[in-house]
N, C-alpha and C positions, 0 to 999 in steps of 0.2 A: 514284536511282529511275528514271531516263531508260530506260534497258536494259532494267528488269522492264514501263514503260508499253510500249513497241515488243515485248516478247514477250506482252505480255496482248493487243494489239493482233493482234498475228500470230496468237497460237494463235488465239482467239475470231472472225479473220475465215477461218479454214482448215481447223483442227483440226477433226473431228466428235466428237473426245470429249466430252463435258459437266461432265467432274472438275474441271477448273480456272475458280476465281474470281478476278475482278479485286479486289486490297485495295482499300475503298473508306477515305479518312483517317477519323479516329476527328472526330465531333461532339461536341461537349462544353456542355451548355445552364448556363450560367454565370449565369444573370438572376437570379438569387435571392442570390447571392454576393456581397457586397461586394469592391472591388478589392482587398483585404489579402488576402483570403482566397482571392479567384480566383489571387493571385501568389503562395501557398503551396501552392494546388493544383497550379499548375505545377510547380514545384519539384520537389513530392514527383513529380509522373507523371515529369519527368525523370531524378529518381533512378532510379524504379522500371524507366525506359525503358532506362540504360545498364546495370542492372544487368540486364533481362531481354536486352538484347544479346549482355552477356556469357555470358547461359547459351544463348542464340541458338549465338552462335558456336561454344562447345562443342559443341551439339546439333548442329550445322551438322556440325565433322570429323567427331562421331561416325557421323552419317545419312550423309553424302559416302563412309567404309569401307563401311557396308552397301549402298548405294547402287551403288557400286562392283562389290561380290560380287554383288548381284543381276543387275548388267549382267553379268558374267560367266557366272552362271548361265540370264541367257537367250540369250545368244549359245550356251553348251554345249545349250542346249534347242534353241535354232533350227539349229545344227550336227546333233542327233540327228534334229529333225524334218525334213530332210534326206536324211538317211540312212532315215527313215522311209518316207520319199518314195520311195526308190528301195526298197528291200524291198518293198515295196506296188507297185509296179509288176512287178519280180520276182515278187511274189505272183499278183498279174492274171496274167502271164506264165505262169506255173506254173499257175496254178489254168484259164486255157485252157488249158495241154495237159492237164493232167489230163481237163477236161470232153472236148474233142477224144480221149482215149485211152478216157474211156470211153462216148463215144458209138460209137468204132470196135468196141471188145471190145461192145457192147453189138446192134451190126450185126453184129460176127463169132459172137458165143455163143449170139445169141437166146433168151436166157433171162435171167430176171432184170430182164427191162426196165421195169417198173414202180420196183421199188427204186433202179435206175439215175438214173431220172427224177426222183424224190424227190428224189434227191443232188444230182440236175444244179437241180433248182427250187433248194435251199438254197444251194448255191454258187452259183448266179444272185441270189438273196436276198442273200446275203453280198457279193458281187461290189459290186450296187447301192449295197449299205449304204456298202461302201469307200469306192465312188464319191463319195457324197453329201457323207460326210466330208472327203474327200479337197479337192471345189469349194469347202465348206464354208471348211474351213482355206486355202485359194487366197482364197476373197474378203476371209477378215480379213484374211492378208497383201497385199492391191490396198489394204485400208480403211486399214493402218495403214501405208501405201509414202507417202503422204503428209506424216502425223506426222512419219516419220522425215527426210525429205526437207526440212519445215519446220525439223525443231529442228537441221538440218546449219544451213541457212539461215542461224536465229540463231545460231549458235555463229559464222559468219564475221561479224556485225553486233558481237557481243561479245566481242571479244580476250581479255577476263578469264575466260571460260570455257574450260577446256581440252576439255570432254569432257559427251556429251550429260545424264551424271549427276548432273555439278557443276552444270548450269543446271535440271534437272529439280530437283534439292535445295535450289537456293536458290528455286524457288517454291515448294515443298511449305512452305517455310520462312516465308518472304512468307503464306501462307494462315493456317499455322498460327499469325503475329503475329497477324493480322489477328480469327483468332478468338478467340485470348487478349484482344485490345483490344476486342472488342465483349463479352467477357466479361462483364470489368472494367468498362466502360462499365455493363453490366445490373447488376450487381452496388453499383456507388455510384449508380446512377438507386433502387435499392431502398431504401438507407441512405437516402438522399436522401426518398422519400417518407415512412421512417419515420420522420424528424425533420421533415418537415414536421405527421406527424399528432401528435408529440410536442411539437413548438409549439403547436399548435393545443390540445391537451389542457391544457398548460400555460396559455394564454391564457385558455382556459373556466372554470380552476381559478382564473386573479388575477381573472377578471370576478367571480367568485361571490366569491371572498376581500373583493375591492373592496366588493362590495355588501354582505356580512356586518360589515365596517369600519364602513360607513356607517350601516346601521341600529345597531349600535351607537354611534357619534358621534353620533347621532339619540338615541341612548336618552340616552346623560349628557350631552348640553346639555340638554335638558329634565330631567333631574338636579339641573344646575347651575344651573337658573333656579331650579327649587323651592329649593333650597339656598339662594342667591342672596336668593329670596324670605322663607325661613323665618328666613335673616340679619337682614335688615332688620326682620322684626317682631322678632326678638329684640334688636335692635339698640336699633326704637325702644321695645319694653318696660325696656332696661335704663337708656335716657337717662328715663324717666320714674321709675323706681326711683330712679336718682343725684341725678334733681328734686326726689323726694319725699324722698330721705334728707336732700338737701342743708338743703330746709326744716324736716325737722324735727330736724336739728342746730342749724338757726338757732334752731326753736323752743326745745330746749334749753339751747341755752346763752343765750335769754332768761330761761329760766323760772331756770336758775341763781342768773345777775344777780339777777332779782327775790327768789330767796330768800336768795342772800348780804346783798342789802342790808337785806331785814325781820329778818335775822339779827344786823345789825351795827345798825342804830335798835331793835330789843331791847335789846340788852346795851346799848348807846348810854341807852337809858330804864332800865336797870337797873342802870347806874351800875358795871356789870362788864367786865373785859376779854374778848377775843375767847380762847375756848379751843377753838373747833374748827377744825381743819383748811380752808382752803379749797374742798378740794375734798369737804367731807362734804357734801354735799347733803341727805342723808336727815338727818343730826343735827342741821342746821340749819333745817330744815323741823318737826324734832321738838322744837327751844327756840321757833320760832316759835306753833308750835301749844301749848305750854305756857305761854307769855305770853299765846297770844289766850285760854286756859281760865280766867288766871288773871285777864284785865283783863276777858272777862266777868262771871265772878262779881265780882267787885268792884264792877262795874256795877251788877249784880243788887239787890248790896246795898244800895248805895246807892238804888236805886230805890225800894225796901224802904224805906230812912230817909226819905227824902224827906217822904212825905204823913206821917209822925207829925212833922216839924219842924213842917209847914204846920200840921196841926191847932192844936199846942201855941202 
């Protein structure tokens, strides 16, 4: 890049055209990027960099032939404008004598002199016009004897150029990277902002997400308290259920006992064996109470006998 700074250097301090730009290098605002990311960025821009090289360098022959023909064709221009040059003087030449021939026929004839004059004002008009042209196209070539003079200059500063086309094309070429990379550059600066506003959307979307979590976790731990709560009263209603059953199991199988036993001092008094079941309860409950019907009324009667013993 040494040789393109010394021609950007040169034209910009000499040149009066204003077409040529110095490539300024590409910036690259990397702060956002983690180092993994920044050293794959790289990468890919290198790839991207040799591959746009190589279409550089195609673009490069292809422009260097037209390039070429074009110089050809202005030297054939500037060879014609030349030849212009002298015709147009020839013309001046001719077109005084003409005026001179008819300013004479116009002394010699005396007549017609008005018409004459008209002709001689337009060819005086025309003459002018020439003229103007003529300094006109003189001062652009004084404006561009310069240019030309410059880019002989560089072309002996730069061996590798052979010809003022080849150095003209490899800036046209230099400019043209250059606006491709600022491109590029606009181009992931924009990607870049839309994924910043795509985090940012994202973010707004986990903050709300987060907060709808929460008030639900909010909702089922007071859920699970109640729950929790409704537990324990049920809990301690069924230990007081399991209390009360247990007692009156116990009572049960008192009340059993006590009728197995009035069951067996019956028949025990009755001088009978045991013929019910252990576990009859009700039919042992039903000889008990048959016994107490019968040793009432026995009672009774005896009550009954009593006072006629005493009497008698």
């Amino acid at each position: 890049m040494e040789e393109v700074s010394v021609l950007a250097h040169l034209v910009y301090s000499k040149c009066p055209l204003g077409v040529m730009v110095l490539m300024k290098p590409l910036e690259q605002d990397a702060d956002h990027f983690p180092p993994l990311l920044r050293l794959l960025e790289k990468k890919q821009e290198l790839a991207a960099a040799d591959q746009g090289l190589q279409a550089q360098k195609e673009e490069f022959h292809s422009t260097m032939a037209t390039l070429n023909q074009r110089w050809a064709q202005l030297e054939q221009k500037e060879q014609a404008l030349k030849e212009s040059f002298i015709r147009f003087d020839r013309f001046l030449q001719d077109a005084e004598a003409r005026r001179r021939r008819a300013q004479r026929r116009a002394a010699e004839e005396g007549h017609g002199v008005r018409h004459q004059e008209a002709e001689a004002q337009r060819l005086r008009a025309q003459l002018e016009e020439l003229r103007r042209e003529r300094a006109r196209l003189q001062r652009k070539l004084r404006r561009l004897e310069p240019c030309a003079r410059l880019l002989e200059r560089v072309l002996e500063q730069l061996p590798e150029f052979q010809e003022v086309p080849e150095l003209v094309a490899r800036f046209d070429g230099l400019v043209d990277t250059q606006a491709a990379l600022k491109l590029a550059e606009r181009k992931r600066q924009v990607e870049l902002d839309e994924t910043h506003a795509q985090l940012h959307r994202l973010r707004e979307a986990k903050q709300d997400e987060l907060l709808r979590l929460g008030q639900q976790r909010a909702q089922l731990r007071e859920q699970l308290e109640a729950a929790r709560e409704r537990t324990l009263q049920w809990e301690s209603k069924w230990t007081r259920i399991q209390n009360t059953a247990a007692a009156k199991t116990l009572l049960l199988g008192r009340t059993r006992m006590s009728v197995l036993n009035l069951y067996q001092l019956v028949r025990l008094r009755q001088s009978q064996p045991l013929t019910l079941d252990v576990e009859d309860t009700e039919g042992q409950l039903e000889e008990v109470k048959l016994f107490i019907m019968d040793l009432s009324a026995t009672l009774a009667s005896l009550a009954q006998a009593e006072p006629a013993a005493t009497a008698s």
